[in-house]
VEXNULO-540252 format. One record per residue (C-alpha): x, y, z negated. Coordinates in steps of 0.2 Angstrom, whole numbers, always signed. Layout:
BEGIN
- X | Y | Z
...
This chain:
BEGIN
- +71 | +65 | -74
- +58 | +70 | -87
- +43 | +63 | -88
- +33 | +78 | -87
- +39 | +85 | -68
- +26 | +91 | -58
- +41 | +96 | -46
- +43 | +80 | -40
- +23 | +80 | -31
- +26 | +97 | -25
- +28 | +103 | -7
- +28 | +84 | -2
- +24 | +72 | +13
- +24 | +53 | +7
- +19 | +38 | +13
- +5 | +31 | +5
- +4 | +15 | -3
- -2 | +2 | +7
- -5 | -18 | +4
- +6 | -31 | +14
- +14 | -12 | +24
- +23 | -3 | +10
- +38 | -15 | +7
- +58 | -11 | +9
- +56 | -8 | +28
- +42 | +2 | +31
- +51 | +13 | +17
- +66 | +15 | +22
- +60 | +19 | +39
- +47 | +32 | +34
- +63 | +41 | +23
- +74 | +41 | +38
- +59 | +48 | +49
- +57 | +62 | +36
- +46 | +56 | +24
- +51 | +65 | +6
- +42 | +53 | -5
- +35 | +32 | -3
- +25 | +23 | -13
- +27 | +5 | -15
- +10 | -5 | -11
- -1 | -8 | -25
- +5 | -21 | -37
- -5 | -28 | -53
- +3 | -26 | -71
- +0 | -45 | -73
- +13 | -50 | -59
- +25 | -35 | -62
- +28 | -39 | -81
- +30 | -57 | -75
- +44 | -54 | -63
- +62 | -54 | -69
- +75 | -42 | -63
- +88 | -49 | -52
- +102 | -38 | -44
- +107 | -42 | -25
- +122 | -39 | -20
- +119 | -46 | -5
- +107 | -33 | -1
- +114 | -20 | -11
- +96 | -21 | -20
- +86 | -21 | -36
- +76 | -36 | -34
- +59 | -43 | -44
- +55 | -58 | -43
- +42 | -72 | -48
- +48 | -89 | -43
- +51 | -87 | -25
- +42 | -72 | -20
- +50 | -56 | -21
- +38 | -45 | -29
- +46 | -28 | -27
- +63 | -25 | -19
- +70 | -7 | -21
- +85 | -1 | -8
- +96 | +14 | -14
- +90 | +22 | +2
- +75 | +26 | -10
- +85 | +33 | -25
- +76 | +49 | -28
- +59 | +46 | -19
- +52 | +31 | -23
- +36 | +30 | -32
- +28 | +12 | -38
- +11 | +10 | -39
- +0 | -1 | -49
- -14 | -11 | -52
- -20 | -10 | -69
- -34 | -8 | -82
- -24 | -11 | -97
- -16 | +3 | -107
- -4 | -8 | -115
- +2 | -18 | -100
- +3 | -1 | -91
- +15 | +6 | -105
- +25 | -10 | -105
- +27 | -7 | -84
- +34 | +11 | -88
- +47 | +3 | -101
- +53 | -10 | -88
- +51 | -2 | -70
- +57 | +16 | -76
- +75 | +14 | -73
- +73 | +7 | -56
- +58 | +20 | -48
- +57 | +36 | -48
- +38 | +38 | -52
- +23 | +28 | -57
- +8 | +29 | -49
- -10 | +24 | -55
- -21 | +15 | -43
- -38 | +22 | -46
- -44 | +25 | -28
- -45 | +7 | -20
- -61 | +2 | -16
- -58 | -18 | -12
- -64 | -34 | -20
- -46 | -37 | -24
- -43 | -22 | -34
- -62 | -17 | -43
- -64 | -36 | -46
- -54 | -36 | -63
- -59 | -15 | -67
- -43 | -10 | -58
- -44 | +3 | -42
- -58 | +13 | -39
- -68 | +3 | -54
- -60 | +15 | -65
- -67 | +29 | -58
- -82 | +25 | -71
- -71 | +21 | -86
- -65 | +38 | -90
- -61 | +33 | -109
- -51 | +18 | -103
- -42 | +31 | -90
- -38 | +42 | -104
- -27 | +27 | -113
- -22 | +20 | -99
- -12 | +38 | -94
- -8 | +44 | -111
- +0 | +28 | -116
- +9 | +29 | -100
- +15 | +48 | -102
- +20 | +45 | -119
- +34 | +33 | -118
- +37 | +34 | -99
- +55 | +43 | -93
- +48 | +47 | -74
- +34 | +56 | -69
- +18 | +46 | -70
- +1 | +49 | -58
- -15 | +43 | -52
- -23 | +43 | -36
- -43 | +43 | -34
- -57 | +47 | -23
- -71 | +59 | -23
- -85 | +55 | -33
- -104 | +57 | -26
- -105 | +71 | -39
- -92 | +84 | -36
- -93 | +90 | -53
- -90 | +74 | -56
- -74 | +73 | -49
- -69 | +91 | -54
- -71 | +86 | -73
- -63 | +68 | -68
- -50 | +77 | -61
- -47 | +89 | -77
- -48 | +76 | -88
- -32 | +67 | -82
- -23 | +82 | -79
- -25 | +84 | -98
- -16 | +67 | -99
- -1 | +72 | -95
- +2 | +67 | -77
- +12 | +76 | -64
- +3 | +74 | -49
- -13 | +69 | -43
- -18 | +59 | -27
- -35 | +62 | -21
- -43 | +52 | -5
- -59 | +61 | +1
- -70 | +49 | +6
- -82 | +39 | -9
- -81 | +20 | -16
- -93 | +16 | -1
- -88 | +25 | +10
- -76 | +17 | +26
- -62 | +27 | +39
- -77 | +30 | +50
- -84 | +45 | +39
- -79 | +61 | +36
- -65 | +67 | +23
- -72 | +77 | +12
- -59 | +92 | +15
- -68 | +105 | +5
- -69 | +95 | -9
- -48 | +90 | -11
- -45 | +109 | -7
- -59 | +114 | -22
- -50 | +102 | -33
- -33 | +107 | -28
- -36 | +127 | -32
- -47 | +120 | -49
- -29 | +111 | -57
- -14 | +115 | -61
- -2 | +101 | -56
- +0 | +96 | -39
- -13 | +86 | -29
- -9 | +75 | -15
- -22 | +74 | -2
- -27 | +57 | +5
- -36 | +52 | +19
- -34 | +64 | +33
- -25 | +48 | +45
- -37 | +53 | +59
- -36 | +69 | +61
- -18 | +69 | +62
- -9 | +66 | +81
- +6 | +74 | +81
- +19 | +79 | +68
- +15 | +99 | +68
- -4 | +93 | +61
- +3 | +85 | +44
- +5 | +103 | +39
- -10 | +110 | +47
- -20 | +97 | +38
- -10 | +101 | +23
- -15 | +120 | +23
- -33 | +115 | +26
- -35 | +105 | +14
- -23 | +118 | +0
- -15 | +105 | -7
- +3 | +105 | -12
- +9 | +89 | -4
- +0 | +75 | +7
- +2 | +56 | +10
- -2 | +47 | +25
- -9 | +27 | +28
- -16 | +22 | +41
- -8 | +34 | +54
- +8 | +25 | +47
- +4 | +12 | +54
- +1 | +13 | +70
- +15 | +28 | +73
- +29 | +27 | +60
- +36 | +41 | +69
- +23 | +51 | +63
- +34 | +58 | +50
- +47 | +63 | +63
- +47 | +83 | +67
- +57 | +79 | +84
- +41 | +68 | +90
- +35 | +52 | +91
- +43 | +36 | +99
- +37 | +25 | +110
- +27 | +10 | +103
- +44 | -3 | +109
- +55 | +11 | +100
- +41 | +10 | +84
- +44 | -9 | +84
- +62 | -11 | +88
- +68 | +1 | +73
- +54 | -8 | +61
- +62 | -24 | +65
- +78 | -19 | +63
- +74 | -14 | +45
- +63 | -28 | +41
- +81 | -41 | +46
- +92 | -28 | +36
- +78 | -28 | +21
- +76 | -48 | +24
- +57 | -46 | +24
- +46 | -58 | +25
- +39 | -67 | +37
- +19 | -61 | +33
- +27 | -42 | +31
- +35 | -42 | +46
- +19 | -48 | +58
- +7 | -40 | +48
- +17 | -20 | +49
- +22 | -26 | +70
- +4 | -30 | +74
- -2 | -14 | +66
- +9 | -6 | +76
- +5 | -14 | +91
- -14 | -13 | +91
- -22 | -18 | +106
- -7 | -22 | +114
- -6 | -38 | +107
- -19 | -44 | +118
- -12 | -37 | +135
- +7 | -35 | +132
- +16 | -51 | +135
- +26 | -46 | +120
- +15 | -40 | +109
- +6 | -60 | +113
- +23 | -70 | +106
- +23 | -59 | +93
- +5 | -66 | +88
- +10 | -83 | +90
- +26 | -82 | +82
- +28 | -93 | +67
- +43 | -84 | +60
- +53 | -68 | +57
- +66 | -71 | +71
- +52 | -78 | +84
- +44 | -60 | +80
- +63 | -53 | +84
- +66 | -61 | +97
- +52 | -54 | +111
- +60 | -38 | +107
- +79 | -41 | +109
- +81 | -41 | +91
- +86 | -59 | +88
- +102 | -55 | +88
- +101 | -43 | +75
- +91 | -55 | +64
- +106 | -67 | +66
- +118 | -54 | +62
- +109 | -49 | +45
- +106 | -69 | +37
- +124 | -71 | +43
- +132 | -55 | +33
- +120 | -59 | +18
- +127 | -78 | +19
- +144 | -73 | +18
- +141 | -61 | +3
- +130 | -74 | -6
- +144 | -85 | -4
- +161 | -74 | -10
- +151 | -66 | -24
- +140 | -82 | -31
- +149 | -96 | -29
- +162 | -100 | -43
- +175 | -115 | -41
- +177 | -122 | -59
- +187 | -137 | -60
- +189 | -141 | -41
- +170 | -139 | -42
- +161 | -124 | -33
- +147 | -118 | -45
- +132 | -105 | -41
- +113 | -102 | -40
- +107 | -106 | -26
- +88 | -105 | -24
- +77 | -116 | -13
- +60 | -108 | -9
- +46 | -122 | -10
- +38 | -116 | +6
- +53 | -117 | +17
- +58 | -137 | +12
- +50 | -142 | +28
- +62 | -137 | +36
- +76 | -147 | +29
- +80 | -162 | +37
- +69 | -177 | +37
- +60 | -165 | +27
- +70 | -172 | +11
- +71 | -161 | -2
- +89 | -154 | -8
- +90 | -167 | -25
- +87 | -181 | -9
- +99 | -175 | +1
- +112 | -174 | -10
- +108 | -190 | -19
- +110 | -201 | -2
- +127 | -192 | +3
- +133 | -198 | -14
- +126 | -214 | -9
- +136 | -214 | +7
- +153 | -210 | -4
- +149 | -223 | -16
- +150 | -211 | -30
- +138 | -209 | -44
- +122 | -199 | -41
- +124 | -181 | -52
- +112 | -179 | -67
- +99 | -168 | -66
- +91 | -156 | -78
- +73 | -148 | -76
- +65 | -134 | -82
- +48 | -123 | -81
- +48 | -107 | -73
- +30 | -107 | -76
């Protein structure tokens, strides 16, 4: 795919990228429902040039990683329509992402919308939307070495000419799509979206422009495409409506809020998300109800990923998964050199507790040689950070 495809942002309805929701599951799920494009959740250059590329066969994945957390996990579900989006002020750092990442996304997406601390604090997000200059490198340094479309997504300014000359300005970059959310830096869900301004913007450019921010105003499948029309944009991507329907994206309905769950959870075990993922996308999902449904309560109070499962039938499933991605760890890592079985097996800090005795793996095995009365093995040590 070319880096210059405008194509690839037309005639689209995504999923928008959304911190702690837009993992592996929620993906995979939205693409199944009938989503045509997802966006990763936003993650800074910092972490994603730090991670190192890892392929799991277990999951059939491509896997980044940075010491035990996996930072970005890519299913070949997603081949085609996956889009990662970053945090970034850098245009170095964001030309070095588009040299590593290009060959496992299909898109790269600029974060330039986000109003929170987390993203502004550094000048990523919406802080950028008052550093034109920097913009510009930032996106011509992408579109010049990148082999996948490249985009942004922003928000309205308070002056609309503002935005239209914003707007312009990063077309002239190169990009292949544009995101815009219609609500300003300081403004919060509660406001209006600034329709009329995404559909001004949308008929003033020439690339396709994605419009954001129209979650409440959309009940029911049919309305993607009315919103869509209103606001004349080519495609459109949806957040917060996500969330609470997944379904949303389906054209035969939606589901029930136990149907919503049940098929989230059975990607989250299929995906092995995490344990924060997996609460934080289920408790989204079921609002309210985790205060008056009995399971929506044990999900609250779970303490894991299968304690989440398990209120909805689903433990068994979660077995199933860690037991298939046991076996396959074990055929295809594992190595017997010498009457010696050798492979990389990864112990994840936060989880020692619950080894036995809380002992560590080294302890462990150093008191079973004990009990043999052989010699304790020598270990080697090195930094991963």
């Amino acid at each position: 795919m070319s880096a210059k495809n405008t194509v690839f942002y037309s005639s689209c309805v995504a999923l928008s990228p959304m911190v702690k929701a837009g993992r592996t599951p929620l993906r995979v799920l939205s693409l199944e429902y009938g989503a045509d494009l997802v966006y990763t959740e936003e993650i800074v250059d910092e972490k994603l040039l730090k991670s190192t590329r890892v392929v799991n066969k277990a999951l059939n994945t491509i896997d980044y990683t940075l010491r035990d957390e996996i930072v970005l996990r890519i299913a070949k579900e997603e081949n085609g329509k996956c889009v990662l989006q970053i945090g970034t002020n850098s245009a170095i750092k964001a030309a070095e992402i588009c040299k590593k990442f290009d060959q496992d996304v299909d898109a790269i997406d600029v974060n330039m919308g986000c109003p929170k601390v987390f993203s502004t604090h550094n000048g990523m997000g919406a802080a950028l939307l008052t550093q034109p200059d920097n913009v510009r490198q930032i996106l011509t340094a992408m579109t010049d070495v990148s082999s996948v479309p490249i985009s942004c997504k922003i928000r309205v300014l308070n002056d609309h000419e503002k935005t239209m000359e914003f707007a312009k300005m990063v077309q002239n970059c190169g990009i292949s799509g544009l995101g815009i959310h219609g609500r300003r830096k300081d403004e919060r869900p509660s406001h209006a979206n600034r329709i009329q301004e995404i559909r001004e913007i949308a008929k003033y450019l020439d690339i396709p422009v994605i419009a954001n921010g129209c979650s409440s105003m959309i009940k029911k499948h049919s309305d993607i495409h009315k919103l869509r029309e209103e606001c004349g944009s080519s495609s459109i991507m949806l957040a917060t409506r996500v969330l609470s329907n997944p379904s949303i994206f389906r054209q035969e309905g939606l589901l029930t809020m136990t149907q919503e769950i049940e098929n989230f959870l059975d990607k989250a075990c299929e995906w092995d998300e995490s344990y924060v993922g997996t609460k934080y996308v289920v408790q989204r999902i079921l609002g309210s109800a985790q205060e008056f449904d009995e399971r929506g309560r044990a999900s609250v109070a779970a303490g894991d990923v299968i304690d989440i499962c398990r209120p909805w039938g689903k433990e068994s499933k979660y077995l199933e998964c860690k037991q298939g991605r046991l076996g396959i760890q074990n055929s295809t890592q594992l190595e017997l050199i010498n009457g010696v079985y050798v492979g990389p097996i990864r112990f994840a800090q936060k989880k020692l507790q619950n080894c036995l005795a809380n002992s560590s793996p080294k302890c462990v095995l150093n008191l079973y040689c004990d009990e043999l009365d052989v010699p304790r093995p020598e270990y080697s040590h090195y930094k991963t950070r």
